[in-house]
N, C-alpha and C positions, 0 to 999 in steps of 0.2 A: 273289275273286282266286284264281286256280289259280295249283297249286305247278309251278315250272319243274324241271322233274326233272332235265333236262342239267344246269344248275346246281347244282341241288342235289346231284348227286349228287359234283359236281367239289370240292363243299364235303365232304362227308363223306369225299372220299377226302383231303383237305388235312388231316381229322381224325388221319390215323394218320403225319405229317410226324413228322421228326426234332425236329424248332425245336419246342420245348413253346408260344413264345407262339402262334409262326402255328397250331399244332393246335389252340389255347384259342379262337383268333380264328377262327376257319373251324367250328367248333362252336358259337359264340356267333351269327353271323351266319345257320347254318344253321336252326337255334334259332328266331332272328328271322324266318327263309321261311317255316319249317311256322308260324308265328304267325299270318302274314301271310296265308295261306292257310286259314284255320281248324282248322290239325291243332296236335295232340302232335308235338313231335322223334319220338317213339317210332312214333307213326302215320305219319309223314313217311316216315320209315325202312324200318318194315316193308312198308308198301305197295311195295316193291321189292325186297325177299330176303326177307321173313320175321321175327318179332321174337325169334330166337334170331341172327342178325346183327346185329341193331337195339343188342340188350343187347350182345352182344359188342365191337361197335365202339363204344357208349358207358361200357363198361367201359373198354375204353385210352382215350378221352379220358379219361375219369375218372381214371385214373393217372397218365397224363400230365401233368394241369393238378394233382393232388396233387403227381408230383414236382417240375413246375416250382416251385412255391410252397415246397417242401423245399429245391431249388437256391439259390432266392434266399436261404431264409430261411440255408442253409448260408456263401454268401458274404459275405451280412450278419455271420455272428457271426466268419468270415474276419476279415475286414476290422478288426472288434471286437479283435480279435485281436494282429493284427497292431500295430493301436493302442496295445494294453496293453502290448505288448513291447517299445514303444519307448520307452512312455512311462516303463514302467522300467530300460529301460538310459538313460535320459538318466536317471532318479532316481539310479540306483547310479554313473552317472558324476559327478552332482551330489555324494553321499556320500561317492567315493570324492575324488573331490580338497577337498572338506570337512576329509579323514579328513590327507589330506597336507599342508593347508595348516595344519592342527591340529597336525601332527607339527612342523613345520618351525616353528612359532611357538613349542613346547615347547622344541625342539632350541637355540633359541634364544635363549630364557629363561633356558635352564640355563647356556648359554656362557658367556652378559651378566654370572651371576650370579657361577659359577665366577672368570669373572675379576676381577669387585667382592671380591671375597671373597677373593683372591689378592692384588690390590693393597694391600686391606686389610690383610694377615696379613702382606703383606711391610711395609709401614709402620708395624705394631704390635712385627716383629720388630727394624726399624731402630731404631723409637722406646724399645723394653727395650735395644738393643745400645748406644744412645748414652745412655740411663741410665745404665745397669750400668758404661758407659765413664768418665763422669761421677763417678758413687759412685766406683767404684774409684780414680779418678784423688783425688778428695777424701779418700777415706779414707788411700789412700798420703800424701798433704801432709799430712793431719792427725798419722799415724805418725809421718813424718818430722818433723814439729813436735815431738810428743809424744818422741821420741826423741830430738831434740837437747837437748831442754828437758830434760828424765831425766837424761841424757849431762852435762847443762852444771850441773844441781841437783845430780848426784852429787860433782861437781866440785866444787862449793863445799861441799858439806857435808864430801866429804872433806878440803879446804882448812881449813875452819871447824876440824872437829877433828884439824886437823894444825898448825893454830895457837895449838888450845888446849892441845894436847900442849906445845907448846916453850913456852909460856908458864908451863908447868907446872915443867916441869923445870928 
């Protein structure tokens, strides 16, 4: 089979494209003519400028198809990227209302507590105030008992020897 050169040459000029694939695919295909033909790319090539063209234009495919493979592999770790970023603002968003729901249950704890502890304190002060009430009120009756009784024993004893005076005399 002979190599069609119109074509082929329409392929090697699809080599120096902007689009890294279509330059990778127009190289690859071209590749496959000089195959199919019995030559080398390189043969293919220089049998029409020379093989300091040949090397030259498969030097920029050769960039080319490296940078593309750099491109990808760039928007691959993009992407990667991107992924990690989100996956830790939803982490820090997870932590962060973690961290509030933590607070507000403390915040809470403490009120519940605060106020148990206040009813308490006011019911243990009720409970001393209506002792203390209690005592005090008994200990006054007891006074007042113990003082009338004093009051009423002096009475008779002062009577006792107020009777034993005239009985004297």
């Amino acid at each position: 089979m002979t190599l069609d050169r119109e074509k082929f040459g329409k392929l090697i000029a699809l080599a120096e494209s902007d689009n890294d694939h279509e330059a990778l695919a127009a190289v690859r295909k071209a590749a496959a003519m000089a195959r199919a033909a019995g030559l080398s790319l390189g043969e293919a090539v220089g049998g029409g400028g020379g093989l300091a063209d040949c090397m030259a234009v498969l030097d920029r495919v050769e960039m080319r198809a490296e940078h593309a493979a750099l491109r990808i592999e760039r928007d691959g770790l993009l992407r990667r990227i991107g992924e990690l970023e989100r996956a830790a603002a939803a982490k820090k968003s997870r932590d962060v209302r973690y961290q509030e729901g933590r607070a507000d249950g403390l915040r809470e704890g403490r009120e519940r507590a605060d106020a148990e502890w206040m009813a308490r304190d006011q019911f243990e002060a009720g409970r001393r105030a209506g002792f203390e009430a209690g005592a005090e009120s008994e200990r006054a009756a007891t006074n007042r008992a113990y003082g009338r009784g004093f009051a009423d024993g002096r009475a008779a004893v002062d009577a006792t020897k107020a009777s034993r005076g005239r009985k004297r005399a």
